[in-house]
N, C-alpha and C positions, 0 to 999 in steps of 0.2 A: 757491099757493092758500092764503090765510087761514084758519086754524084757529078754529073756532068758540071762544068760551068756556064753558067750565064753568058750567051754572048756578050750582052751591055756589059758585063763584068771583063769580059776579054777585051774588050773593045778600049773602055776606061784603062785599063793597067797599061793595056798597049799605048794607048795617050799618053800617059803618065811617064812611061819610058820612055818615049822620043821627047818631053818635055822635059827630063831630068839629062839627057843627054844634051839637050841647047842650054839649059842653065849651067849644068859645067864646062863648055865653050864659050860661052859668055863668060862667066868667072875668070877662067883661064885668061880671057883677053883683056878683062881689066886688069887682072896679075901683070899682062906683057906691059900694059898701058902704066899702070903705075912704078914699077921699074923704068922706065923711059922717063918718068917726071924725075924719079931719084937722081938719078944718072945726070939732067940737065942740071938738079938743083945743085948736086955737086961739080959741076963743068964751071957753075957761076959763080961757085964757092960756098955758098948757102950750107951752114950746117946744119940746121933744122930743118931734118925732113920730115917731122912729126907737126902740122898747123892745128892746133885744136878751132880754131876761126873755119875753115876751114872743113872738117869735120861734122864741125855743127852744123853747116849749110848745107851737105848730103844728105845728113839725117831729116832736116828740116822739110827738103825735097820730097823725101822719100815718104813721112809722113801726109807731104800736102798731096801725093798721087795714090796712095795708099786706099781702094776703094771696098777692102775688104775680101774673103771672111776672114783673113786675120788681124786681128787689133792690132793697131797703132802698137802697142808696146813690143808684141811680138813680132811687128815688119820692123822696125829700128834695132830690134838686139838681131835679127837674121844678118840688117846691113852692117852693125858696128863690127860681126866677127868677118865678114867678107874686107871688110878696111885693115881690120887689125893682123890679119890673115897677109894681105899685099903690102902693107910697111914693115911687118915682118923679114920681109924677101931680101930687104936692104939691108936694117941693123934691127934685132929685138929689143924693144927699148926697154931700159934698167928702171922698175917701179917699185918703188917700198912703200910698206903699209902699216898700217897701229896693226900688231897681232896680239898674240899667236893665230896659226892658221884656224880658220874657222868663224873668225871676227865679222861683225857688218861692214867694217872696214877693206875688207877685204873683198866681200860681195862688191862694196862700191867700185875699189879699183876695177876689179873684172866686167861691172856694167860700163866703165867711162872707157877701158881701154881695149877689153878684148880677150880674147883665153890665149889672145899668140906674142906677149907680151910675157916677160922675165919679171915675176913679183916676189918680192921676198919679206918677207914680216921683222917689223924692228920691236922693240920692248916700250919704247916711250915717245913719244910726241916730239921732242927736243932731241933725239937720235935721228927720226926722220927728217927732221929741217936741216944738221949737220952731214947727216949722208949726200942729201940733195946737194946742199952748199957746197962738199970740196969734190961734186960731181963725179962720184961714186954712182951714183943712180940720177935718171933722168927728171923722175918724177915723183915727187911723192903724195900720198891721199892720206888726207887727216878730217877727224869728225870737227865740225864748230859749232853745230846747233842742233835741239830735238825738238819737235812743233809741242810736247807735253813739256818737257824738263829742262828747258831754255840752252844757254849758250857754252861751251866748253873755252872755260876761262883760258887752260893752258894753250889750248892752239892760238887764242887771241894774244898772250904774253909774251909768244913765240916771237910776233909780227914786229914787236920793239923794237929787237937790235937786229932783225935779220933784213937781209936784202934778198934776199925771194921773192918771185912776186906769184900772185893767183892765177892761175893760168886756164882755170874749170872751176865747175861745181858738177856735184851728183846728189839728186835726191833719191834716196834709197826709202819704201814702204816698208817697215820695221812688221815683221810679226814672230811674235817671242810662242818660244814651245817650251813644256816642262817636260824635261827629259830624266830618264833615269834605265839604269839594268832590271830587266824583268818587266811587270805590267801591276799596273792598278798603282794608287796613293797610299794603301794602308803601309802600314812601317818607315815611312818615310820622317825618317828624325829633325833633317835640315833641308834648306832651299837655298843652295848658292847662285849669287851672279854677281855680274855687275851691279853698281850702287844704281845707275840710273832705270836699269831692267828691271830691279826690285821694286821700284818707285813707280815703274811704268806697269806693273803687274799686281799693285796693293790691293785694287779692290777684286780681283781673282781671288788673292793669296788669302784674304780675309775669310771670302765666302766659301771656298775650300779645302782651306788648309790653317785652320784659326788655331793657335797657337802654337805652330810649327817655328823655328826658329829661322830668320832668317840670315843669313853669311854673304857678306860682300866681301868680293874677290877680285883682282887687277883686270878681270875680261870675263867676257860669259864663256869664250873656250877656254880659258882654266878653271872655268865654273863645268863644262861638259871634261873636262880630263878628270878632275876629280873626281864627280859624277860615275865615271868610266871603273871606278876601283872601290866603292863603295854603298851597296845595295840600299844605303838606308838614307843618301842624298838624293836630291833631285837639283837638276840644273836648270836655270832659265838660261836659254839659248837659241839661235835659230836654227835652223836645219841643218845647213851645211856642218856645222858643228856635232851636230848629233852622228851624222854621216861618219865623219871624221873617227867620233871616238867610238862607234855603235852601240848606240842611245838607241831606247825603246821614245817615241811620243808618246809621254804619259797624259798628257791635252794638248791640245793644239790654239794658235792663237789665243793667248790668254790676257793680249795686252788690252786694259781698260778702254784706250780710244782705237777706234775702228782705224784710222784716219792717220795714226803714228806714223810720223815719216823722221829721217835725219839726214840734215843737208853736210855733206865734208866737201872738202877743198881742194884742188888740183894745185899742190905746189910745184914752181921748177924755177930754172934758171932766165926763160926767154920774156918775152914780152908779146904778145896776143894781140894780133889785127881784128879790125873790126869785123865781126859774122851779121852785122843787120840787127839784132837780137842782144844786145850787152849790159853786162852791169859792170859796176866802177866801186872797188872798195879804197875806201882814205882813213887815214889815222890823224886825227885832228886834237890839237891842244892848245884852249885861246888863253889870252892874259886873264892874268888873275884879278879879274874887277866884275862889277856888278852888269849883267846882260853881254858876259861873253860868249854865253855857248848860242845866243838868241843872233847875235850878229857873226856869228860862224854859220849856221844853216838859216838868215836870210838869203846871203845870196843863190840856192838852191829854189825859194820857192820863186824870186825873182824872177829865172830864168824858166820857171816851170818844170822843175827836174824832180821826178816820186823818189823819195828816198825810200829805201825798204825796211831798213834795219839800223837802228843805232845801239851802241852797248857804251857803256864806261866803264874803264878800270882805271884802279891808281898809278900811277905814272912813274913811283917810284924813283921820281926826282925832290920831291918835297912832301911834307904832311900834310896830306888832305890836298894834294893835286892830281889828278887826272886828265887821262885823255880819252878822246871819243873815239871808237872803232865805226863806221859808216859806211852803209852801201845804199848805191845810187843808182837809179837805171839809165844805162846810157855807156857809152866808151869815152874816155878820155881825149881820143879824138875829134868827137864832136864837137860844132861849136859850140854850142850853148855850155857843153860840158868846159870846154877850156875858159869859156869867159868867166862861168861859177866860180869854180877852181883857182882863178885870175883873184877874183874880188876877197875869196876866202882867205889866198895868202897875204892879203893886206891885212886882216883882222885876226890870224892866228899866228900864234906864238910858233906853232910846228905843225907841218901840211907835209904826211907822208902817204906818197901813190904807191898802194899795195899791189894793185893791178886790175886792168879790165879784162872781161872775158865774158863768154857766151853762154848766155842764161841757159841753165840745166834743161835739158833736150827730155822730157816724160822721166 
């Protein structure tokens, strides 16, 4: 015999449906609404109808009205697919990514741009900058740092000769799975991944799998495709991956810091107005004498500017010379930032603006 319903139960669901009917009217009219902004932007000539400045400042909104029960992270990815959803309507913008499918790299494009966006996976770091460059694709997402395993030198060496500039960042919360066909660790010969997964997974891999061999591989999804054809590997990978090739979770989160995050980089062709909220990457190279790199970042603490990040690579113009890769907070705009910027180029050999852009939104 069928159990009647709960009025209160009727009542709520009937709430619920006249509220899912105003937020797809609403939706809908921001759709109409943002075709109408394409449309003028094109009238004025404007070819960028993608603003990441922009973007960030919605998200930023949405989080400062955000009064719960859903997390801040969950009301900002509701809004980014409603954004990426209405610039869609116009042009789907062309994104490549470090793959194969399955990547954290590819999680990040999808966090920064949206599921209604054209992504497509390149093989190497220096194919993504060259696709971007002869504007093949609009955008491209590359890894530069891990908060355990520091900075990915290629994407930095990239920055050299190209004339791209940073146009985002995305911090993405890393948590690695070991994956394999079937259940349980017994018989498990090998543990492939990436070198930096491996690294980020050592003290797991000791405590549970101590002399198991481990195999570095070009990505952790060709660490899960392998994985996918051979019962007696296990792959460190994140979910998506496993999804992909249908991977058992042999454990879950197994990375050593709770806390693992990796920040990648929004490349493209434009230049990024100020969001309120900005950082400033430069590529600096002072003369070759005693207290040059000390009189390249005074002018920064002069003006009161936090630097966040400095690295050095060789500059491969001479032995034993180098240049500094630097991010600042602040936009290039700014004045205190122009006047830094001003004083730096007095003192350095080479002052290259990567680009400003809008500190990573959660």
């Amino acid at each position: 015999m069928a159990m009647k319903d709960d009025p209160r139960l009727r009542d709520l669901r009937k709430r619920i449906d006249d509220l899912d009917a105003r937020i797809q009217e609403l939706v809908a009219e921001r759709a109409r609404c943002a075709q109408q902004v394409g449309a003028l932007k094109q009238q004025n000539g404007s070819q960028n109808l993608y603003r990441p400045e922009r973007e960030a400042q919605v998200l930023r909104q949405v989080i400062e009205r955000n009064r719960g029960p859903l997390a801040d992270e969950e009301i900002a990815r509701l809004f980014r697919e409603i954004m990426s959803a209405c610039l869609a309507l116009e042009s789907p913008l062309q994104v490549v990514f470090l793959g194969p499918e399955g990547t954290f790299t590819q999680a990040a494009a999808l966090k920064h741009f949206g599921h209604s966006v054209r992504i497509r996976p390149l093989a190497a770091i220096g194919e993504i900058f060259r696709e971007v460059e002869s504007g093949a694709a609009d955008f491209g997402v590359v890894p530069i740092e891990n908060s355990t395993e520091g900075i990915v030198n290629h994407t930095l060496d990239m920055f050299m000769n190209s004339a791209l500039k940073i146009c985002g960042e995305v911090e993405l919360r890393i948590h690695h799975h070991l994956l394999g066909l079937g259940d349980g660790l017994e018989g498990r010969r090998r543990v492939v991944s990436h070198q930096q997964s491996l690294a980020q997974c050592r003290g797991w891999l000791d405590a549970n799998l101590p002399g198991v061999e481990l195999v570095a591989v070009a990505s952790n999804a060709e660490a899960a495709r392998l994985a996918a054809a051979d019962r007696t590997l296990a792959a460190i990978a994140g979910g998506a991956a496993g999804e992909i090739y249908g991977l058992q979770k042999l454990a879950s989160n197994i990375e050593d810091e709770p806390d693992n995050t990796t920040r990648f980089l929004v490349i493209g062709r434009i230049d990024t107005q100020p969001s309120g909220d900005d950082k400033t990457s430069l590529m600096l190279s002072g003369q070759n004498r005693s207290g040059a790199l000390a009189g390249l970042l005074g002018p920064l603490a002069r003006h009161g500017i936090n630097m966040t990040r400095i690295e050095s690579r060789p500059a491969r113009t001479g032995l034993w010379e180098y240049v500094f890769f630097v991010d600042i907070v602040g936009h290039a705009h700014d004045e205190h930032v122009q006047a830094a910027i001003s004083e730096i180029e007095r003192e350095a050999a080479v002052v290259k603006f990567l680009g400003s852009y809008p500190r990573a939104v959660l």
